[in-house]
N, C-alpha and C positions, 0 to 999 in steps of 0.2 A: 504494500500500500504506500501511495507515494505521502509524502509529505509537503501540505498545503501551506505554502508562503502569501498570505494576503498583503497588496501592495496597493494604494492608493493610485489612481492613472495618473494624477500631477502627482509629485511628490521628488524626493532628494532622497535618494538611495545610495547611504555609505556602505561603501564594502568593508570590514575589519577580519583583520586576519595577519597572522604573521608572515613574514617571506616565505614559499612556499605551502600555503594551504590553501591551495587552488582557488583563487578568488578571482584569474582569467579566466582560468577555463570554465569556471560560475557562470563570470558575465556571458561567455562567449555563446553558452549552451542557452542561458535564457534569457534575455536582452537583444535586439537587434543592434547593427553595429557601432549606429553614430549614437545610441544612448550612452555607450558607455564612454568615460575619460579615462584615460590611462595618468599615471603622472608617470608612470616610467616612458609611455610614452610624448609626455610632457616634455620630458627632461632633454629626450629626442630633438624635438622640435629645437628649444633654447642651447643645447647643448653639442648636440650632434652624437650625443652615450648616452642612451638610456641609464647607462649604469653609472653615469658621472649623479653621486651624492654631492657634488662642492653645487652645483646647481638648481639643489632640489625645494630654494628659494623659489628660486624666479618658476619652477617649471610648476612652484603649487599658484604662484601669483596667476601664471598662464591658466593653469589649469580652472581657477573660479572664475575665470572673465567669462570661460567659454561657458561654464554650468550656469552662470547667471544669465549668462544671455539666451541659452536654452531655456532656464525658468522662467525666464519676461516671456518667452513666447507662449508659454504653455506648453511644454513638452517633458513629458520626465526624464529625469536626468540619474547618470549611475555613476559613482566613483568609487572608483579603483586606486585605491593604495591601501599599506600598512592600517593608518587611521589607529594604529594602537595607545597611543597617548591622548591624553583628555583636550592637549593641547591643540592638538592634528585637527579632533573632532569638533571644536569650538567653534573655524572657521565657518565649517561643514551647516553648524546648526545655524550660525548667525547668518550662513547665505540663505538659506531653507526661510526662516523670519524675515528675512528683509525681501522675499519675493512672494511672502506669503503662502507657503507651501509647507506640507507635513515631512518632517524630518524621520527618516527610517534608518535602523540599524540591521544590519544582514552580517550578523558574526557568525566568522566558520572556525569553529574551536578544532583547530587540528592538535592532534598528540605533539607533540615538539618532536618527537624522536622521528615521526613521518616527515614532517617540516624540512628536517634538517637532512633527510636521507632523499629528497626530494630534492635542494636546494644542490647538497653535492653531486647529482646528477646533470646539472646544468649547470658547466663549466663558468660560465660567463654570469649567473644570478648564485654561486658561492659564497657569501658572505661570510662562512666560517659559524660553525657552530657557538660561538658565541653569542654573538648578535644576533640569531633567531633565540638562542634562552633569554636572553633580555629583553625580546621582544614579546615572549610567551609572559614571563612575568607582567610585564604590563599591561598587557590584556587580562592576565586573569585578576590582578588588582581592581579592574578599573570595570570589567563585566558588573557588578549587582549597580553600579553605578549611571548604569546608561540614559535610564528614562529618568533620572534627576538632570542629568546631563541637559537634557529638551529631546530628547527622540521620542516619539511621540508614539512608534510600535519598534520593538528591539525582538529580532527572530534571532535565535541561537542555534548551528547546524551543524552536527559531525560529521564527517565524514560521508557516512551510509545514510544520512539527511539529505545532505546536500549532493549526493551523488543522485536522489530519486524526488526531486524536490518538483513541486508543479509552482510555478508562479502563480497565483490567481488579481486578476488590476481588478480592484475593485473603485467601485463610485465614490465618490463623496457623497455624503447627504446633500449637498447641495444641487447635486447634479441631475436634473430632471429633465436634459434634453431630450429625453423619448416622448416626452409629454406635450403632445400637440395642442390642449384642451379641445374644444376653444372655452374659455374661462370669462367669466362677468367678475372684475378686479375690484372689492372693493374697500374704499379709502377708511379712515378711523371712525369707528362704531361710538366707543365710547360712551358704552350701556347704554344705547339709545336702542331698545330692543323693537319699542312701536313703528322707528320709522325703518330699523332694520326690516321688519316685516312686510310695511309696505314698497321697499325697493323691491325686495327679495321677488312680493305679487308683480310689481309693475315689470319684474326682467322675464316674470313666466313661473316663477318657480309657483310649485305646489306646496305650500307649508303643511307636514304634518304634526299630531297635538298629541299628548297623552292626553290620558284619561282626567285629567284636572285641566285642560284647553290648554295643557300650556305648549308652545313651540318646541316642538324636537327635532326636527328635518326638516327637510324642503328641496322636492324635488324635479327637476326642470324635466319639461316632456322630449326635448330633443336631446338628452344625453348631455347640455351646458354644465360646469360645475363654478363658484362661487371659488372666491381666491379674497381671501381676508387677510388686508398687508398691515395687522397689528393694530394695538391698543384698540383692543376688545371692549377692555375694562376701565373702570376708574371716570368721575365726574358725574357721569348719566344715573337715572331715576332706576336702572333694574340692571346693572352689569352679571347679576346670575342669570337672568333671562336671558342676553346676549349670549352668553356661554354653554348655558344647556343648548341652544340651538345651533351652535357653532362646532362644539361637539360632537353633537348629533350626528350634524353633516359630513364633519371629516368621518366619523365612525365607518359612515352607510357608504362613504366615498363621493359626497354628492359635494364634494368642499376639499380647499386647502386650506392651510390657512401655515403664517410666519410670525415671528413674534415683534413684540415692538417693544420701546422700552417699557412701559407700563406694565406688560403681563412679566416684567425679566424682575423689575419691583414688587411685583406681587409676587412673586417666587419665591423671594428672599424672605420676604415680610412672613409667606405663608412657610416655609422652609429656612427659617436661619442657619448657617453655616456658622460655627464656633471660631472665633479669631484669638490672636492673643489677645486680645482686652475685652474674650468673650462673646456674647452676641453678635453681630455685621448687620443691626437692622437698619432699611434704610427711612428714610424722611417718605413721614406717611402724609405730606404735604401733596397738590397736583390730585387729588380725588383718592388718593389710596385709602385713605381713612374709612372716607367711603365707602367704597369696594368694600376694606374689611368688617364693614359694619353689617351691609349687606349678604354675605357671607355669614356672618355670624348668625344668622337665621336659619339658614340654611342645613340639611345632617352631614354630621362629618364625612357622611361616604360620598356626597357630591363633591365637598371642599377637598379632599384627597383626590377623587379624580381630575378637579379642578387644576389643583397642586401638580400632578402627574403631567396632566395633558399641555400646560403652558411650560411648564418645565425643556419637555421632549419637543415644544417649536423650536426651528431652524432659523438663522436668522434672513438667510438669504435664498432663494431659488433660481435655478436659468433655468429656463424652460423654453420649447418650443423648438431644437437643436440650435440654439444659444439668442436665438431673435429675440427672449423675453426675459429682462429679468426684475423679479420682483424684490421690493426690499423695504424694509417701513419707511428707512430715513433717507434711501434712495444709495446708490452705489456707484466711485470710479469706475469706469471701465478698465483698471489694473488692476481691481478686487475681484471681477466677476468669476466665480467659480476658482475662489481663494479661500483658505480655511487656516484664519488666523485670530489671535486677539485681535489685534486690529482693524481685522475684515470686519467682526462679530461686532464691534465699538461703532465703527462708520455705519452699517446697517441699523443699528439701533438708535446712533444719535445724529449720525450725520459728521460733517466735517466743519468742527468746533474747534475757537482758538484757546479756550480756557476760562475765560474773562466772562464777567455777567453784565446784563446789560442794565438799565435803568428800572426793566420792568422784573429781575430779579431771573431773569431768562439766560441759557448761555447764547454768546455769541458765536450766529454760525457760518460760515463761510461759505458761498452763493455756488458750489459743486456744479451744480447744472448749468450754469452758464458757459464753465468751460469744459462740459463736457462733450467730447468727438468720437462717442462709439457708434456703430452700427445697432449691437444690440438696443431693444427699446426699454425703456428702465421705469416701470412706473413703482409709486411711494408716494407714500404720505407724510405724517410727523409734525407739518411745521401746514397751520391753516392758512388758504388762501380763499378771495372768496369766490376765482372761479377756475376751475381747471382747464388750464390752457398749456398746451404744448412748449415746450421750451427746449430745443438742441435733444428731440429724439426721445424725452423726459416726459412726463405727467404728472403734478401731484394730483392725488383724489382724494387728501384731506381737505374738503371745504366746510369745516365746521359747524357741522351737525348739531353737536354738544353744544355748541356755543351760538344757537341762532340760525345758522345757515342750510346748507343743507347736505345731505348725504348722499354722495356719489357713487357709482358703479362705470366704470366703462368695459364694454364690451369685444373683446378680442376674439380672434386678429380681424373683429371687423371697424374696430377703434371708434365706436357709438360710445357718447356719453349720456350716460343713463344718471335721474337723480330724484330726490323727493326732499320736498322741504321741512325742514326742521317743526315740530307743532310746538314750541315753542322757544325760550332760552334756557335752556336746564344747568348753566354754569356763566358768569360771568368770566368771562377772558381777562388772563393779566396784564395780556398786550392789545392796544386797535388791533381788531379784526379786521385784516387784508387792507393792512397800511400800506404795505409795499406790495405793487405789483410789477414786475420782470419781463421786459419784450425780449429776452434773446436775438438780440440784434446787433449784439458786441461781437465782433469777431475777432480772430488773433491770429499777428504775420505768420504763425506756423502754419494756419488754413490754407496758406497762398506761397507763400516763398520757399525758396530753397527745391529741390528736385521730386517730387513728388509722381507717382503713378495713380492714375485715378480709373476706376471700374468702370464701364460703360454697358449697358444692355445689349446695345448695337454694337459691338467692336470692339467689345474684352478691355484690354488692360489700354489705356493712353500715358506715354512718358511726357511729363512736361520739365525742362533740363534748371537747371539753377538759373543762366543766363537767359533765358526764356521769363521765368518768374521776375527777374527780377525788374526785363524789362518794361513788361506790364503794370507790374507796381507802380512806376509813377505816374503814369497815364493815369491807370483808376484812380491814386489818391490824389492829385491833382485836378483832374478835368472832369471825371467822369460824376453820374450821378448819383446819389444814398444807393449802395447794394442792394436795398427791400425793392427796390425799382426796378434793378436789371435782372429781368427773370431769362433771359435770353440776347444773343449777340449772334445775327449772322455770319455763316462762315464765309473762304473764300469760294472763288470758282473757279475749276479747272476751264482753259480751252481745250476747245476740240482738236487731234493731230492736224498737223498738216499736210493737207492736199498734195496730190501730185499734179494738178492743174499748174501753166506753167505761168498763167496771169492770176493766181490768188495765191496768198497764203494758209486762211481758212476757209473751209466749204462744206457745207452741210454734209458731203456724201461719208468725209468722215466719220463726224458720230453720229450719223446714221449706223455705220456699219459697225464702229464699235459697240451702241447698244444689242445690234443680232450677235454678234459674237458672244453678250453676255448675258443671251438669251432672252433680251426682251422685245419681245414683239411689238409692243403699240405705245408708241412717245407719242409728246405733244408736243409743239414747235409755240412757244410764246414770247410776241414781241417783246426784244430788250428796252425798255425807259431808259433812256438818258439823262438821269438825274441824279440823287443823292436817295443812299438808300436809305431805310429810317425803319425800327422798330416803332410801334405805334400800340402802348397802353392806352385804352381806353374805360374809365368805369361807367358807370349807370348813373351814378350819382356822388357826393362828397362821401355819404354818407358808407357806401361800399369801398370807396377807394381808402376812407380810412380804417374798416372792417378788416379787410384785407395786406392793403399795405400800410397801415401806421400813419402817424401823423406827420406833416414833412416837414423839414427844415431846409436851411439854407441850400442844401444841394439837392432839393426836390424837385420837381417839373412841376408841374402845375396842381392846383387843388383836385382833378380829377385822373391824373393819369399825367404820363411823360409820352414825348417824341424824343426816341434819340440815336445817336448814328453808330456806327457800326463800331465805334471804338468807348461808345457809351456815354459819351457827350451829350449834353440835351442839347438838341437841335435850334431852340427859340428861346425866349425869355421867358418865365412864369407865365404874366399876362397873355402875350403872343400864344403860347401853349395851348391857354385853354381859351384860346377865343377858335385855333382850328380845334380843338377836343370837342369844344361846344356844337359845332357844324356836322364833325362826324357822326358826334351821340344822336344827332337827331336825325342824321340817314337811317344811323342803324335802325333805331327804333321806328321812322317809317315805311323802314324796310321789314321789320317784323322779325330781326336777329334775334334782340333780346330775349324775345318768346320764344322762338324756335331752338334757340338753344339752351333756354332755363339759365340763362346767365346774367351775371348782372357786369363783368368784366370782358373784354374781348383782346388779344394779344395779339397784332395784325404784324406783316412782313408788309413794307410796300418801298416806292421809290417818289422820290415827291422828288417832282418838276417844276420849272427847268431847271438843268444843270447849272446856268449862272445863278441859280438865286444862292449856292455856296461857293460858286468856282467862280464868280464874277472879278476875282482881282488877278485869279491864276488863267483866264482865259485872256484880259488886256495885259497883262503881264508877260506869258509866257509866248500864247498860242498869237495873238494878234500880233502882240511885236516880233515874233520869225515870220510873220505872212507879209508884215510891213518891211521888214528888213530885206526880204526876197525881193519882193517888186519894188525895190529902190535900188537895189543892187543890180541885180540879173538886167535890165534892161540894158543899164551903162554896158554892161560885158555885153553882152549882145552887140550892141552898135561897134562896138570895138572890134568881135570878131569878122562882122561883115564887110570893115571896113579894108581889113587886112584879108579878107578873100578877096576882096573888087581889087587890091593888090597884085593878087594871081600865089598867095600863099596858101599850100596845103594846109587846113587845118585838122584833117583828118576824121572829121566826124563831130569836133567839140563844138562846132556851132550847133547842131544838131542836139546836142544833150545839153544845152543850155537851154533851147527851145521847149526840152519837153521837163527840165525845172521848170522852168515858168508854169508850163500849167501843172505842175504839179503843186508848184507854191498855189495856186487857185483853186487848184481841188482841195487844198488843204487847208482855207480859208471857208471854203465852203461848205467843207465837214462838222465845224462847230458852229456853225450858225444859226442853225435848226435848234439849236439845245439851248438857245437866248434868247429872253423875249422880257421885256419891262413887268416889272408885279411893283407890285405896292401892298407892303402890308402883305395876307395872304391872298391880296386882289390878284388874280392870274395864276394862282399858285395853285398845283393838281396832284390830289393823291392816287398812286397808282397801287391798290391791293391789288398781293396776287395770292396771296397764301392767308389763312387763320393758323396761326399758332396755336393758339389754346385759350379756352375759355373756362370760368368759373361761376361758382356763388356760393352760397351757406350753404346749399347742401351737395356742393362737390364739385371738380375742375377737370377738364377734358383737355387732353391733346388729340389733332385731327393728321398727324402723317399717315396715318393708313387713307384716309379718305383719297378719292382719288382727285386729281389736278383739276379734272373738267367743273366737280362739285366744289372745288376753292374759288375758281374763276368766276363760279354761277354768281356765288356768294358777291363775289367785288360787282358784275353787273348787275344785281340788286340794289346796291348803292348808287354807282352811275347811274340809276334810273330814276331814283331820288334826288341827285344832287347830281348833277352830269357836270355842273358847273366846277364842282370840287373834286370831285372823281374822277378819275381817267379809268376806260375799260384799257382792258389787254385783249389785243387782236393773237389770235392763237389758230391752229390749225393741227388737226390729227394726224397721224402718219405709221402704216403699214408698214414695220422695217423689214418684213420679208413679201413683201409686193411690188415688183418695181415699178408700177403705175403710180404707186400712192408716195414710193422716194422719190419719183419726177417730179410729181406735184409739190411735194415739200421743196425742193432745191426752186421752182417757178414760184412756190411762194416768199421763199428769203432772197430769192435774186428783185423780184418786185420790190420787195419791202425796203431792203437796200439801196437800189437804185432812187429812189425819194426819199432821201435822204435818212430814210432809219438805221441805227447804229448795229442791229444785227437781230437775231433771236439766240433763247436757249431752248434747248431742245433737255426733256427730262425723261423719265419713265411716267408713262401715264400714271400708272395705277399708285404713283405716288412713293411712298419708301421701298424698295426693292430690295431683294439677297436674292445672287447668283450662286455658282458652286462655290466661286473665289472669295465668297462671301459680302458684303457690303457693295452695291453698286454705286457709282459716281450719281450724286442726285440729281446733276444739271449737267451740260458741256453748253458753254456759250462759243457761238459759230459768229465774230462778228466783222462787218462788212468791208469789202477793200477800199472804200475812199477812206471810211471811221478809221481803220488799221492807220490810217496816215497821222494820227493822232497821237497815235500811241509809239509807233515806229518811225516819225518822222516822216515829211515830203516825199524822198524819194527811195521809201522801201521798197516799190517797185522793183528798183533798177535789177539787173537781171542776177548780179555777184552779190549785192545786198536780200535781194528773196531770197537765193541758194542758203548762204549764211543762215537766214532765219527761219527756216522750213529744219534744220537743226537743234532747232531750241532743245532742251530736254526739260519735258515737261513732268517728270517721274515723281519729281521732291511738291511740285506743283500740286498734282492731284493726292499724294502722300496727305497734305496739309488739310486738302479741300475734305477729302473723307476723315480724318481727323476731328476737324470741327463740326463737320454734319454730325458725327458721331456726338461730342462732346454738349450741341447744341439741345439734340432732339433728348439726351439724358436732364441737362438744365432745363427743359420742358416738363418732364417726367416729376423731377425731383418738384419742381415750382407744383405742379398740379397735384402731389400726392401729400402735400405740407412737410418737407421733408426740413430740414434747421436751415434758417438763412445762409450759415456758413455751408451746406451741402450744394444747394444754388448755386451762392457762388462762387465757390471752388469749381464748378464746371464751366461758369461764365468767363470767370477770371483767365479759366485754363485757354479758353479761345484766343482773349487779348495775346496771353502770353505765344504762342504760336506764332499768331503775326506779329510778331517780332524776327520771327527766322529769317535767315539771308535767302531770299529768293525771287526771282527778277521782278519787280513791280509790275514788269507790262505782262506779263502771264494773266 
């Protein structure tokens, strides 16, 4: 029969043993590899001898970096040495505590005589039978001594032990990742048994009664169970009613429940533990007295079991395979599924500086604000008066006891359920729900420095130091309050180049590259030549402050922001929302706000003309090389003709002077179309072409799956309303395995083009697509050869300047472009599922950061 080693699955697993009693070949047989530490092969590493002792400093210094760093992660960890001194082991337990993990002893008592007859067998680990009896001596000294030590389980194994030994990992109590519920959580009871009762009716539950009415169960019809996150007891009119039904529940399995400090108090109070100065009772002050008043009516086989059952709560749960974890006074994400005093402390009281405050309360340090786990952590302890999310957190103490009311939220479908308090059954020490917390603080860690961030679409995105950083100052300078930027457009790839020997772009490209990646039916929709603009829109003040908070100085306007692609508000306050104003009332006679149950709308558009932003870079740049040409070119002209009427070869270069000329003209002519006088937003045209995502009170949609034709519908719903304000998008469908229907599309951008339109992109119709290769490019912009002169200068044409640029490498181009699609439609996700501002925008930010990379602007 083997012999059963039970090991904690997190935990710090010393080996002790002397030189020679097999504490390798231990590990080797049951531990996988990278669990175990060697220090001799420590000593390796620093050393290049395992067997070099002058070393066996630095290779133990070595040796804890690497166990600790295993323990932050969560993985168990095994060490391998002697450990026969009290000294060795100190280290051992102090790393174990400071990472919050159960310290284990795995001593192999070998005979010394095997030790040493073993040891002289292997030339090179000899030591000389001295030093394994000195080494036996102080193991066997220091063995009755281990679990004073701090080891928390001390297994002892001989030989014919440890040769047929079964590992078994076992759980911690805390650890209830199997347990999916779904659970109704709810916040501090605090003997309030009547309105207990009525949550319990209003979530479903069926209250059952003994035979004197009173509540002993309560049992949901769909198999839901109750999650009680402490202080049961203490303040409220009947804390033994609370408790018999609490009870009950866990009994029958229809309930969890964790403990809070109050029932850890009545533990004591009902169970004293003898100190040196006798008693250890605590301060029956906070309702205890209470409690035990009420209790004392009670027979003592209730108050025993009472005793028993708040005893044996745990203080903390993860549940859900880690997405949930409960805790009364809420928990780091470096505690979760830690099992320490100090884990046991923080769950109970929270994260306290010592100090009391005026109202006799301790002072406690605001955990949830800088909290960045994934898991979701909900807790009570400390009342507020209304449960609102905060960085992925919940409390659902809202002060029941004290006036308010008694909350439940419902998991994993995150409804918050509640009932009002029927009266005040305790006056409070402190204002009730003085301080209230927007989680709206974020920290440079969120953003800077090298980060990888998860996406739905696209796995893992690396965003580099130099990336981060250069974003940084853009946001905290220019851009506007983060609760704003729920979204930042990406860039766009162009389409390859043509093999045409008069264009550089031409539809027939990505046409063909969408069939190659298998999509059949794109849309071809006119490019806007304008400035592109994210567009918040709400319903009213009264949503936009619901939603996104109150604004300050770097706010857009009282209902919503305009702002551009680098997150800049596009207009001034006022200006903001005098077009906010224009749009909200297309919307709404357009019938959006209905149709979508939304009282916010997140729109992608391009607001025209291109001069109402590039007005100093157009007389700046582009006019003064069209005025510099035809003030130039003509002189050389005349010069060259003058010197042919000579009878001088020129070779040709009069000739390419002539077609600069009209090239300088076609290249004056190019941006002209994109200029036109506004005033105010007199002349000024929004062009939606997408709905990002909409919301309200009772929930927020993202629309990528919709498909492009039903985004378009949506924007000439508007132009129909307001045509004056609205621009449609002229668009056309396209067969990319029908060559009827790719003639048609190249007839329709050769038109479009030729009158002076700047180009189209061509997308997947049906809107976000995955190919084999996974993520399809959302858009390829195909745009026109006079517009290209714009971008590439007058005479890209020329026939060695096209070769050259029909070479672009466009690879790092669309790398970026799928990048940010990715990073974009997650900052969508995250914004519609209320995920923590810093979740937001860390994907947002991640965008800016991007474009930052070196890659050719005219891409």
């Amino acid at each position: 029969m083997s012999t059963r080693v039970e090991i904690p699955r997190l935990a710090l697993v010393v080996l002790i043993g002397v030189s020679g009693s097999g504490k390798s070949t231990f590990a080797a047989d049951h531990f996988a590899p990278f669990e175990t530490i060697s220090s001799d092969f420590c000593r390796g590493l620093v050393s290049g001898d395992e067997n070099d002792q002058a070393s066996s400093a630095d290779a133990f210094d070595v040796l804890a970096y690497i166990a600790g760093k295993r323990l932050a992660a969560g993985r168990l960890t095994v060490v391998d040495a002697t450990n026969v001194t009290r000294e060795t082991r100190r280290q051992f337990v102090q790393l174990a505590r400071d990472h919050d993990v159960l310290p284990v002893a795995v001593v192999l008592d070998t005979p010394v005589g095997t030790a040493i007859e073993r040891n002289a067998s292997r030339q090179s680990r000899d030591f000389g039978a001295r030093v394994v009896k000195r080494q036996h001596d102080q193991l066997r000294r220091s063995l009755k001594g281990l679990g004073k030590e701090g080891f928390r389980t001390v297994h002892v194994l001989t030989p014919e032990q440890a040769a047929d030994a079964e590992i078994i990992r076992t759980r911690l109590l805390n650890d209830r990742r199997d347990d999916h519920g779904p659970f109704d959580v709810i916040g501090d009871v605090h003997g309030c048994r009547s309105e207990l009762e009525s949550l319990l009716d209003k979530l479903g539950y069926r209250i059952i009664r003994d035979v004197q009415g009173r509540a002993v169960d309560a049992e949901h019809p769909d198999g839901r169970r109750a999650l009680f996150l402490g202080d049961l007891v203490d303040r409220g009119p009947d804390t033994p009613g609370v408790l018999r039904l609490a009870m009950g529940m866990t009994a029958a399995g229809h309930a969890v429940a964790i403990t809070g400090n109050h029932e850890h108090k009545l533990v004591r109070a009902l169970a004293p533990r003898r100190g040196r100065s006798g008693k250890q009772q605590p301060n029956t002050a906070h309702g205890l007295q209470q409690t035990l008043d009420q209790l004392a009516a009670e027979p003592a086989e209730f108050v025993d079991r009472v005793t028993t059952w708040c005893r044996d709560l745990i203080a903390h749960l993860v549940l859900d395979d880690g997405k949930l974890v409960v805790a009364h006074a809420g928990l780091k994400e470096s505690y979760h599924g830690r099992a320490s005093g100090r884990v046991r402390s923080f769950a109970l009281y929270g994260d306290t500086t010592g100090e009391i405050d005026e109202f006799g309360l301790p002072v406690r340090l605001p955990w949830a604000e800088d909290y960045r786990g994934s898991a979701t952590v909900l807790y009570g302890h400390t009342p507020v008066p209304d449960a609102v999310w905060l960085n992925n957190t919940l409390c659902l103490d809202t002060g029941c006891v004290f006036g308010g009311r008694l909350t439940a939220l419902r998991y994993p479908e995150n409804e918050i359920v509640d009932v009002p308090a029927e009266q005040v059954w305790c006056e409070p020490a402190k204002p009730f729900g003085s301080v209230q917390r927007t989680g709206d603080d974020l920290q440079l860690g969120d953003v800077l420095g090298r980060r990888v961030i998860e996406t739905v679409q696209h796995g893992r995105i690396t965003i580099g130091e130099d990336q981060a950083a250069g974003a940084f100052e853009v946001m905290t300078r220019f851009a506007l309050h983060p609760r704003w930027l729920g979204y930042l457009p990406p860039t766009m790839a162009p389409a390859a180049a043509t093999d045409r020997d008069d264009h550089l772009e031409f539809p027939d490209t990505a046409f063909a590259e969408y069939a190659d990646a298998g999509v059949r039916s794109v849309i071809c929709e006119e490019k806007h030549m304008g400035s592109r603009a994210v567009i918040m829109v709400c319903a009213d003040e009264a949503a936009a402050r619901r939603r996104f908070g109150d604004q300050d100085e770097r706010g857009g306007g009282r209902t919503g922001v305009v702002h551009t692609r680098t997150g800049r508000a596009f207009a001034g306050p006022a200006q903001t929302e005098e077009l906010l104003g224009r749009l909200r009332a297309a919307i709404g006679a357009a019938g959006l706000w209905q149709q979508l149950g939304a009282d916010w709308l997140l729109l992608d558009a391009e607001i025209l003309p291109w001069s109402l932003k590039a007005d100093a870079l157009i007389r700046e740049q582009y006019a003064a090389t069209g005025a510099a040409g035809r003030m130039m070119l003509p002189a050389v002209r005349d010069r060259l003709r003058a010197a042919a009427d000579r009878g001088l070869d020129l070779g040709g270069l009069d000739s390419r002077i002539d077609r600069r000329l009209a090239a300088i003209d076609d290249f004056s002519a190019a941006y002209r179309p994109y200029q036109w006088p506004t005033d105010g937003w007199g002349g000024v045209q929004v062009a939606p072409f997408q709905l990002l995502a909409s919301g309200s009170t009772d929930g927020a949609a993202t629309y990528e799956t919709r498909d492009h034709g039903w985004h378009l519908e949506l924007a000439d719903r508007l132009h129909a309303v307001d045509a004056e304000l609205v621009r449609s998008t002229r668009r056309l469908s396209v067969r990319t395995d029908d060559p009827d229907s790719v003639a048609a599309g190249i007839d329709w951008w050769t038109e479009l083009t030729a009158t002076g339109g700047e180009g189209m992109v061509v997308k997947p119709f049906p809107n976000l697509t995955r190919g084999s290769k996974g993520l399809v490019q959302p858009g390829l912009k195909v745009r026109g050869r006079q517009y290209l002169r714009l971008i590439y200068g007058p005479d890209y044409l020329e026939p060695v300047e096209l070769a050259r640029l029909k070479k672009r490498n466009l690879g790092h181009k669309r790398s970026l472009a799928l990048r940010e699609y990715a990073l974009g439609l997650e900052s969508l996700r995250r914004l519609t599922t209320d995920e923590p501002l810093w979740r937001v925008h860390e994907t947002v930010f991640a965008v800016l950061a991007l474009e930052s990379d070196p890659v050719d602007p005219r891409l």
